[in-house]
TIVO-2410 file (N, C-alpha, C; in nm, 3 decimals):
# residues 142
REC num residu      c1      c2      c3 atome chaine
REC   1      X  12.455   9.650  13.738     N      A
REC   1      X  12.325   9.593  13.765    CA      A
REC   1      X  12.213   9.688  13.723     C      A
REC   2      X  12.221   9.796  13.740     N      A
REC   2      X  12.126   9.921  13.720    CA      A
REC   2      X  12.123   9.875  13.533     C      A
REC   3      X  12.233   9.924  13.535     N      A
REC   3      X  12.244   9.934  13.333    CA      A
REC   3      X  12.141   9.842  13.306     C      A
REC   4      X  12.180   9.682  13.329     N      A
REC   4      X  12.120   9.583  13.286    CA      A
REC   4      X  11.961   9.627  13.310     C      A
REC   5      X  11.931   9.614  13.407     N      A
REC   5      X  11.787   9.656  13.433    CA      A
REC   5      X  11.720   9.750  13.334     C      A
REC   6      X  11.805   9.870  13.350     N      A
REC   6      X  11.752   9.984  13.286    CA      A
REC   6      X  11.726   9.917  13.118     C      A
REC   7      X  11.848   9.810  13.015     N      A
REC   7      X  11.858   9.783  12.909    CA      A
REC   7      X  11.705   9.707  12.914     C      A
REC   8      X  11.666   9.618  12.996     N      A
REC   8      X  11.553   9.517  12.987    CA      A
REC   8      X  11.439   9.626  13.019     C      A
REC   9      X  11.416   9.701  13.060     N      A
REC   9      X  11.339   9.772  13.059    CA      A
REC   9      X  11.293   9.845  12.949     C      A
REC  10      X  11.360   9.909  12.908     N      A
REC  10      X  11.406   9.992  12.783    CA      A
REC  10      X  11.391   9.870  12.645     C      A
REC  11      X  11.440   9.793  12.654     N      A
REC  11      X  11.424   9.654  12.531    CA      A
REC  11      X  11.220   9.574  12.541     C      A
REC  12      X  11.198   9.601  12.703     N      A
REC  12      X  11.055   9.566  12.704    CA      A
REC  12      X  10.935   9.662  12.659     C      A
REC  13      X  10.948   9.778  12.736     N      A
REC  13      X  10.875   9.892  12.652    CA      A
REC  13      X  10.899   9.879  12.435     C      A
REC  14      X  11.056   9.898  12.396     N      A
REC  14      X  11.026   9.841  12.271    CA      A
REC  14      X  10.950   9.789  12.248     C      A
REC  15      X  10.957   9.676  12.305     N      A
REC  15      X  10.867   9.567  12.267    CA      A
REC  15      X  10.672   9.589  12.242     C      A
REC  16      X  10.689   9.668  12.381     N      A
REC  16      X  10.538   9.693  12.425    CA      A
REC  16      X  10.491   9.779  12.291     C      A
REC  17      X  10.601   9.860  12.262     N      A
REC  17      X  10.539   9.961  12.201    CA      A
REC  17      X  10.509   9.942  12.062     C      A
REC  18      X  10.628   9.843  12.000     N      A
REC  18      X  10.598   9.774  11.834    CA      A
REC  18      X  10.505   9.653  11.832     C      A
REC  19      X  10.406   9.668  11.945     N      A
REC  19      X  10.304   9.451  11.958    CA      A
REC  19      X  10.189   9.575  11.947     C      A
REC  20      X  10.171   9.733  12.012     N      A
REC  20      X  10.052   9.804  11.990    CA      A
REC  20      X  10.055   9.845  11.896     C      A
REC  21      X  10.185   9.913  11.793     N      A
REC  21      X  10.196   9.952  11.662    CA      A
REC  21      X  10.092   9.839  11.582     C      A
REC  22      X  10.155   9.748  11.578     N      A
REC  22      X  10.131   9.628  11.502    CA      A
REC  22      X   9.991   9.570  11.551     C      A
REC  23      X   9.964   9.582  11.673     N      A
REC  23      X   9.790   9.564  11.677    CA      A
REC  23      X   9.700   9.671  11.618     C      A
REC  24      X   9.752   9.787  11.597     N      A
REC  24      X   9.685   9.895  11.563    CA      A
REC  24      X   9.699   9.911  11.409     C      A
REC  25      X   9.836   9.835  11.374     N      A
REC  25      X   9.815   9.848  11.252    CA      A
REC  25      X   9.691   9.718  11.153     C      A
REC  26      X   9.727   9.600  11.251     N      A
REC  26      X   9.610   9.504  11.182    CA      A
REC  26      X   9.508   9.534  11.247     C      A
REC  27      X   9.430   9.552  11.314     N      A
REC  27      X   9.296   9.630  11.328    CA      A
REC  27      X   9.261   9.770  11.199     C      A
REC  28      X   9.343   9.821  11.181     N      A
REC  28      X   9.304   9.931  11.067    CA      A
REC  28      X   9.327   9.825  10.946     C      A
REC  29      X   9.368   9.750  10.872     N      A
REC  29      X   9.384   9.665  10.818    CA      A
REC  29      X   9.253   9.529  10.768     C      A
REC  30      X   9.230   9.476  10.895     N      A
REC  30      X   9.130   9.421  10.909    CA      A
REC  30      X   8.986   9.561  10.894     C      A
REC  31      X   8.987   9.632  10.921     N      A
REC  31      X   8.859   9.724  10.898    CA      A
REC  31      X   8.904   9.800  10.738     C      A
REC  32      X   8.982   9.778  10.695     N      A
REC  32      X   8.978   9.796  10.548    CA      A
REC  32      X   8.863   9.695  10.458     C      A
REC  33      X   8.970   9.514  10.497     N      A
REC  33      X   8.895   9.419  10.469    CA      A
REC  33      X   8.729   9.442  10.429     C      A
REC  34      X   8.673   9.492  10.580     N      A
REC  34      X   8.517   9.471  10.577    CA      A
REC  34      X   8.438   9.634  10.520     C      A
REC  35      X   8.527   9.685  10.479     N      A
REC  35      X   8.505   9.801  10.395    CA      A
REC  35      X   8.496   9.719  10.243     C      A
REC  36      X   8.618   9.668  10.231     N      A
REC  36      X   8.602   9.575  10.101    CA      A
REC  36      X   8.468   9.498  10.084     C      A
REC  37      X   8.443   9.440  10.175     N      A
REC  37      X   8.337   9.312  10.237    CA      A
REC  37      X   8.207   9.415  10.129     C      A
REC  38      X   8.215   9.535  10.206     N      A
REC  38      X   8.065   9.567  10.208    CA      A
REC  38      X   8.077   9.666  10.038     C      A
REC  39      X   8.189   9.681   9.999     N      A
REC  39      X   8.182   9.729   9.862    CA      A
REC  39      X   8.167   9.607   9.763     C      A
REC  40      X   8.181   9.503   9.801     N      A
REC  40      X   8.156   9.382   9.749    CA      A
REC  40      X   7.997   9.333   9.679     C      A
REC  41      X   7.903   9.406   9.804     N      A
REC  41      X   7.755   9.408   9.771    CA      A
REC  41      X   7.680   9.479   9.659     C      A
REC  42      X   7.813   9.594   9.602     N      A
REC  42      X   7.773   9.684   9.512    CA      A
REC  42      X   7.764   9.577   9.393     C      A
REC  43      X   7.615   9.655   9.307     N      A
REC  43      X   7.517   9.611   9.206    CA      A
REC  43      X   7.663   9.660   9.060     C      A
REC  44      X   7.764   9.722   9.062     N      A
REC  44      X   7.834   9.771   8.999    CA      A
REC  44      X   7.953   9.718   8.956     C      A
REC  45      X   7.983   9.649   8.876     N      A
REC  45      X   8.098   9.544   8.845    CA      A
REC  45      X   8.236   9.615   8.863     C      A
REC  46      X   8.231   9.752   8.828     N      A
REC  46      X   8.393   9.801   8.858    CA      A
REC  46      X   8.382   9.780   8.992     C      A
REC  47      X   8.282   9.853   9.113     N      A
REC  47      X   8.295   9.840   9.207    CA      A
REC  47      X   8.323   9.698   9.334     C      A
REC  48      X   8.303   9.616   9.255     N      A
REC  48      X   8.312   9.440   9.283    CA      A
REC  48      X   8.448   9.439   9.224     C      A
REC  49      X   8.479   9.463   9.147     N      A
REC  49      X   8.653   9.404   9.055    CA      A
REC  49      X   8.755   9.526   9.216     C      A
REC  50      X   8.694   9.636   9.204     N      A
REC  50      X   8.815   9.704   9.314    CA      A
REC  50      X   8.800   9.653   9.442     C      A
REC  51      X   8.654   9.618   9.507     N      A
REC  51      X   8.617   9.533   9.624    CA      A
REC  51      X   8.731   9.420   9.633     C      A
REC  52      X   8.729   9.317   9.550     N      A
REC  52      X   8.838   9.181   9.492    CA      A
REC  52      X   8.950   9.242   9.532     C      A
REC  53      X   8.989   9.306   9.465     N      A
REC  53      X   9.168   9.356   9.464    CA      A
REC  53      X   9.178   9.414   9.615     C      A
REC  54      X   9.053   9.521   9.635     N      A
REC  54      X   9.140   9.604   9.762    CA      A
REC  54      X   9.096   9.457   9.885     C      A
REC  55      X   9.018   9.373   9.865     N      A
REC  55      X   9.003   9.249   9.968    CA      A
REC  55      X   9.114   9.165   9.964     C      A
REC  56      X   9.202   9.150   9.849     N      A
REC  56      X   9.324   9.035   9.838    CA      A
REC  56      X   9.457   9.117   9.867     C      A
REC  57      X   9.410   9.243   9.883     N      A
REC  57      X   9.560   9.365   9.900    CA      A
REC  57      X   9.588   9.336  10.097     C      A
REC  58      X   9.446   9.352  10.184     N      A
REC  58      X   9.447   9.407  10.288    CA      A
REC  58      X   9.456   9.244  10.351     C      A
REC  59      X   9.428   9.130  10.291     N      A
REC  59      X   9.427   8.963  10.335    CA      A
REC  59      X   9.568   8.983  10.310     C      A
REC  60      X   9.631   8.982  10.216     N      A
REC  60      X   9.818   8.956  10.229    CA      A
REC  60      X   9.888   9.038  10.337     C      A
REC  61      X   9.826   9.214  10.327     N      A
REC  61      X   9.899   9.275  10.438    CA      A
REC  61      X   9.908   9.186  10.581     C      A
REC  62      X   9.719   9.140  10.597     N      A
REC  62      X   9.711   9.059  10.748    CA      A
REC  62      X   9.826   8.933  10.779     C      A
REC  63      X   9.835   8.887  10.670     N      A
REC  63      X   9.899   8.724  10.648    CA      A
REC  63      X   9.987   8.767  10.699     C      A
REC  64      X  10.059   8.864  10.578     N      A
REC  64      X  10.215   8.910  10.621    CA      A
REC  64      X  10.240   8.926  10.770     C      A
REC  65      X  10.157   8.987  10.831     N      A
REC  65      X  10.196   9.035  10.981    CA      A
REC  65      X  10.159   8.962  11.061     C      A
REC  66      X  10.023   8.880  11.025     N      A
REC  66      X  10.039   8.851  11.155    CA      A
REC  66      X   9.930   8.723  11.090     C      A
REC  67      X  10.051   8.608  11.077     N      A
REC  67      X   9.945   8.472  11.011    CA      A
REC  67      X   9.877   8.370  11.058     C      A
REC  68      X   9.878   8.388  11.192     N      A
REC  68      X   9.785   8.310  11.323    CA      A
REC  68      X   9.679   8.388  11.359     C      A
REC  69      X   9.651   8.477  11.279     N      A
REC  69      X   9.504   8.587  11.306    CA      A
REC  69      X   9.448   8.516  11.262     C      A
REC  70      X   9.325   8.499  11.361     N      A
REC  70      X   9.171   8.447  11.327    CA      A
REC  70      X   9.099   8.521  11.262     C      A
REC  71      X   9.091   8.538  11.081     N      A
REC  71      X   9.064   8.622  11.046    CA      A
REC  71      X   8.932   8.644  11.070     C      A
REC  72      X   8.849   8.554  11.058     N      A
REC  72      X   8.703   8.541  10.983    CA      A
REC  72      X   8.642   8.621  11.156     C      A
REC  73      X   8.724   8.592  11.322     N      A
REC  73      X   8.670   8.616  11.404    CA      A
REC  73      X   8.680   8.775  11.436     C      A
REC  74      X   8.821   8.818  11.351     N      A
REC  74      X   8.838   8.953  11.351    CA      A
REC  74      X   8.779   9.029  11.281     C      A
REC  75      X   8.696   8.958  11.175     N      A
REC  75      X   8.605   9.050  11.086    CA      A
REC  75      X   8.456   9.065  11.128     C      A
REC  76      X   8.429   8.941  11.177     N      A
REC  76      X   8.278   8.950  11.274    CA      A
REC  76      X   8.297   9.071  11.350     C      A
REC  77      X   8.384   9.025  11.457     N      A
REC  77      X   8.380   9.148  11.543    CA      A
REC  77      X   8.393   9.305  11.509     C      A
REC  78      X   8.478   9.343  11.381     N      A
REC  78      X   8.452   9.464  11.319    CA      A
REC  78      X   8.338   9.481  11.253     C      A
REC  79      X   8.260   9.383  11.187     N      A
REC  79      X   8.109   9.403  11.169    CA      A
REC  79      X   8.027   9.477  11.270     C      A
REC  80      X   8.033   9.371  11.341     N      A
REC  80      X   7.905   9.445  11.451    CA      A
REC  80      X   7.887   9.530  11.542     C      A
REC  81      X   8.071   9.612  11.547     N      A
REC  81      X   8.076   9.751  11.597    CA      A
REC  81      X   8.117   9.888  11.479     C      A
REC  82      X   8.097   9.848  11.358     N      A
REC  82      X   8.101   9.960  11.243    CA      A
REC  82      X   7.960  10.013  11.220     C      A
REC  83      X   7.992  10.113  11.217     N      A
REC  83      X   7.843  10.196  11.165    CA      A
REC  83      X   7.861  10.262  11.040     C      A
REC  84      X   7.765  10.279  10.940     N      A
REC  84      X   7.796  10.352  10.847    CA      A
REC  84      X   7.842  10.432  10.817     C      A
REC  85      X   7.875  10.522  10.909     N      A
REC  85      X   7.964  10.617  10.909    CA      A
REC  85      X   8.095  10.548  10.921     C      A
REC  86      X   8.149  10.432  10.957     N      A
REC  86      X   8.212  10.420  11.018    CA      A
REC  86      X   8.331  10.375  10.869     C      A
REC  87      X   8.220  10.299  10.835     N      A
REC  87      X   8.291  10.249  10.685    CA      A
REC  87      X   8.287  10.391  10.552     C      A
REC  88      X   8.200  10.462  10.564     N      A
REC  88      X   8.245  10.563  10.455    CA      A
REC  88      X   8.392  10.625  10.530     C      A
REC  89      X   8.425  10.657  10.618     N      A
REC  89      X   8.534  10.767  10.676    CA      A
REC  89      X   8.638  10.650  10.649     C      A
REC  90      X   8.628  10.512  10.677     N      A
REC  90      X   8.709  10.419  10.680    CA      A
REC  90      X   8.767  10.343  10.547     C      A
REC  91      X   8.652  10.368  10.411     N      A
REC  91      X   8.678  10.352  10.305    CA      A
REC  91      X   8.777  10.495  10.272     C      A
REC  92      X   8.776  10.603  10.288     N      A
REC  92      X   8.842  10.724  10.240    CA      A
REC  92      X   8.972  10.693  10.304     C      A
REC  93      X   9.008  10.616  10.421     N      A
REC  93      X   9.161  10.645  10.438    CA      A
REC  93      X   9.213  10.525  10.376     C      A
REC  94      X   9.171  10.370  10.377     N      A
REC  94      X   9.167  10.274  10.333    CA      A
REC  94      X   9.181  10.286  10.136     C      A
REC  95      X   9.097  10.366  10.109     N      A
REC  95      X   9.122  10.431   9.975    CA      A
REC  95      X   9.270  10.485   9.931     C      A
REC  96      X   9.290  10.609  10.052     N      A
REC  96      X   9.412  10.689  10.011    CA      A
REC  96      X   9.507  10.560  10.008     C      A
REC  97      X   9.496  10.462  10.128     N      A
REC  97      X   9.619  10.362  10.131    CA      A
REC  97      X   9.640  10.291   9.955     C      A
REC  98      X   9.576  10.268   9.888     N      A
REC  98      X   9.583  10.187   9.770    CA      A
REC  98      X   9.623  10.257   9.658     C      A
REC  99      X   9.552  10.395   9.692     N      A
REC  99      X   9.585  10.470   9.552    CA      A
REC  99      X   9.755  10.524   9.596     C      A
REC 100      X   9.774  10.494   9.733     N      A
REC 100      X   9.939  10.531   9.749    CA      A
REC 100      X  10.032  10.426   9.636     C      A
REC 101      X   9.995  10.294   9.692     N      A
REC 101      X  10.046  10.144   9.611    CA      A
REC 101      X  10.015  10.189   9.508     C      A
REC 102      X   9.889  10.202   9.429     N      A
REC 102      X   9.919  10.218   9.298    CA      A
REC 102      X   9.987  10.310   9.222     C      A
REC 103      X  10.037  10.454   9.282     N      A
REC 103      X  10.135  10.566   9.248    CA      A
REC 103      X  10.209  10.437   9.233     C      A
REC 104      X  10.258  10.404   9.359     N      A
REC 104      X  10.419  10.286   9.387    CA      A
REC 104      X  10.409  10.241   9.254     C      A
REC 105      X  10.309  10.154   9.233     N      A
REC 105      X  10.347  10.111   9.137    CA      A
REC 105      X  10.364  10.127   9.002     C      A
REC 106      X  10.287  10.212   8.931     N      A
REC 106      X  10.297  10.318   8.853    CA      A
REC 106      X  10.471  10.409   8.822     C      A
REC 107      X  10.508  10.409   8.967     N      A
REC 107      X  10.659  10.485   8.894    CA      A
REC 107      X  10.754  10.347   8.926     C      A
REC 108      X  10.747  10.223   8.972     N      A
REC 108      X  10.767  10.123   8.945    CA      A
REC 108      X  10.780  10.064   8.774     C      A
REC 109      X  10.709  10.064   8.738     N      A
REC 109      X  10.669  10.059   8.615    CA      A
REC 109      X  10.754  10.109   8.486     C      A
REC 110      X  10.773  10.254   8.529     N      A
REC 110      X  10.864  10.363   8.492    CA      A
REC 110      X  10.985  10.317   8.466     C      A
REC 111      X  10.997  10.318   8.614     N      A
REC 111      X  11.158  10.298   8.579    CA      A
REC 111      X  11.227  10.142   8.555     C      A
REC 112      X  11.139  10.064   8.557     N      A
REC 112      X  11.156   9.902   8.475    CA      A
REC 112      X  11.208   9.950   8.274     C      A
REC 113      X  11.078  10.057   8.279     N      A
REC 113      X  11.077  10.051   8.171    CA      A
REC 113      X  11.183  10.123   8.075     C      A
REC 114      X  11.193  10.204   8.171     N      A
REC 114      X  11.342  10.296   8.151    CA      A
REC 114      X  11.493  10.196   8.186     C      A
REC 115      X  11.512  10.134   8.262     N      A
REC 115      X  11.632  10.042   8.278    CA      A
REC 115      X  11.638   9.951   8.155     C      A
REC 116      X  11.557   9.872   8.147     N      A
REC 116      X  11.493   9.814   8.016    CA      A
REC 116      X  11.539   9.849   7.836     C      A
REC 117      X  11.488  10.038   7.851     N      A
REC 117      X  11.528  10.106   7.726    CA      A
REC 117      X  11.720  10.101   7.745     C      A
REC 118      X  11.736  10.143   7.842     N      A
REC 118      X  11.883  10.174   7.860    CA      A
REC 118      X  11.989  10.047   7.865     C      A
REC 119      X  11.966   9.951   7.878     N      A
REC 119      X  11.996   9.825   7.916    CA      A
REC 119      X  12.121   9.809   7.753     C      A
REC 120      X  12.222   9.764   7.729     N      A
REC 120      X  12.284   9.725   7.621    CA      A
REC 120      X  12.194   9.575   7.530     C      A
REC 121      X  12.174   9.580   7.400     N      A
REC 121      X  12.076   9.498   7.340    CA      A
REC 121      X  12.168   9.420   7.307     C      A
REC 122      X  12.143   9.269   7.295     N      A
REC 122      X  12.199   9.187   7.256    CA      A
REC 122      X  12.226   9.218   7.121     C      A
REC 123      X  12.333   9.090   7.048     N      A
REC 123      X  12.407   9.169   6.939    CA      A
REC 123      X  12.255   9.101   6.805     C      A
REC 124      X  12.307   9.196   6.714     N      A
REC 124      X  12.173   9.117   6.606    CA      A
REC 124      X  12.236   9.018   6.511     C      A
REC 125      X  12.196   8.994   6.463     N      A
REC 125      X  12.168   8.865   6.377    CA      A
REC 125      X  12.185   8.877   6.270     C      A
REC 126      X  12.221   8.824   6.140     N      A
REC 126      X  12.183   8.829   6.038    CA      A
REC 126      X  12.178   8.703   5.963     C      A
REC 127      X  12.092   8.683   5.815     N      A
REC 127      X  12.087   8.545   5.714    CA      A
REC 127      X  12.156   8.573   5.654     C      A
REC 128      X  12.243   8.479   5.615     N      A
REC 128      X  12.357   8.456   5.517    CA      A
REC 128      X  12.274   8.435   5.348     C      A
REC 129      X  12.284   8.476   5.282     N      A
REC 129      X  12.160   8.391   5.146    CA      A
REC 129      X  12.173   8.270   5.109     C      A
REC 130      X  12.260   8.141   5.229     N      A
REC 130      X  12.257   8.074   5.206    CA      A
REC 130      X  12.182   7.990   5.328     C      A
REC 131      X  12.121   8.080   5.406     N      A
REC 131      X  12.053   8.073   5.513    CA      A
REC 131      X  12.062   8.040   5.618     C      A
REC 132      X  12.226   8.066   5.623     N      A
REC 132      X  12.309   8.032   5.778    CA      A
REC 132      X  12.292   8.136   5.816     C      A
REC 133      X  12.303   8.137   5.983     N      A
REC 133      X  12.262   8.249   6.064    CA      A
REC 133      X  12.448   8.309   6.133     C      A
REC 134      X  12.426   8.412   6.136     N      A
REC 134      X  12.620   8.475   6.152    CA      A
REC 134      X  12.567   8.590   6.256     C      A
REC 135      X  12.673   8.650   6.336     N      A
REC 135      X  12.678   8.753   6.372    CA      A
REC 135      X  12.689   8.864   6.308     C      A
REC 136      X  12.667   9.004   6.372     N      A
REC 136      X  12.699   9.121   6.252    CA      A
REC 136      X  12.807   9.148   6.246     C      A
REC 137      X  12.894   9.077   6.345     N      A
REC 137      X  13.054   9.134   6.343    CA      A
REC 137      X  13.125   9.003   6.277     C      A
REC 138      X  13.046   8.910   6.241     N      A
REC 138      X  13.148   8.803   6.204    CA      A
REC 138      X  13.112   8.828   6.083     C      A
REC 139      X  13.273   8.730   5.989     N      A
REC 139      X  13.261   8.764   5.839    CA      A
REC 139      X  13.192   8.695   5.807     C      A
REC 140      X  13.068   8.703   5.640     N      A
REC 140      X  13.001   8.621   5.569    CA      A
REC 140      X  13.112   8.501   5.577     C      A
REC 141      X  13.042   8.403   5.526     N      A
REC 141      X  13.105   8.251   5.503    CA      A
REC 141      X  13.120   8.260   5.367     C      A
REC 142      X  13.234   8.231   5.313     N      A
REC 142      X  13.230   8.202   5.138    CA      A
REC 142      X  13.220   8.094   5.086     C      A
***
């Protein structure tokens, strides 16, 4: 009887403890978003094209986790308690997060491209001069 208890106890704290992970992680998430939001206003077209991407990077993370979030109510509310400070310190870690993904993807890339080189090539081809198509290991046709 103890065990059991002790297991539900022990299985509820889990619990407790991966629902605050995971609130803590979409709250930092969602305050990426409105970091995006407000790089969005920039007069600067690169800065609008990375606004776009890092806004459609940090909307899939939210989806992914958690797709009954009211987004639009979770972003108000990070509006109107961010301060400017709040979003420069918040763009710099929100930053490091993307330029991590893009390393990822970058040696992603790599090694596609390397499996790819290494990969065995299909066999080639050749024209007959009578303009039948043969393998290189099969004999001409006479």
């Amino acid at each position: 009887m103890v065990r059991a208890s002790l297991a539900i106890l022990a299985a509820a704290l889990s619990l407790a403890t991966s629902a605050r992970a995971q609130d803590s992680d979409t709250l930092s998430d969602i305050r990426c978003l409105v970091v995006a939001l407000d790089m969005d206003k920039s007069p600067d077209p690169q800065m609008r094209s990375l606004a776009t991407s890092a806004g459609l990077y940090f909307v899939g993370r939210l989806r992914g986790r958690a797709p009954e979030l009211d987004l639009e109510t979770a972003i108000v509310q990070q509006l109107r308690i961010m301060s400017p400070q709040d979003l420069m310190s918040e763009g710099n870690r929100c930053g490091a997060i993307l330029a991590g993904q893009a390393d990822r993807l970058v040696i992603l890339g790599e090694h596609l491209r390397a499996m790819a080189a290494a990969a065995p090539q299909p066999p080639r081809t050749q024209r007959h001069p009578n303009n039948a198509v043969f393998k290189s290991d099969w004999a001409a046709p006479t």
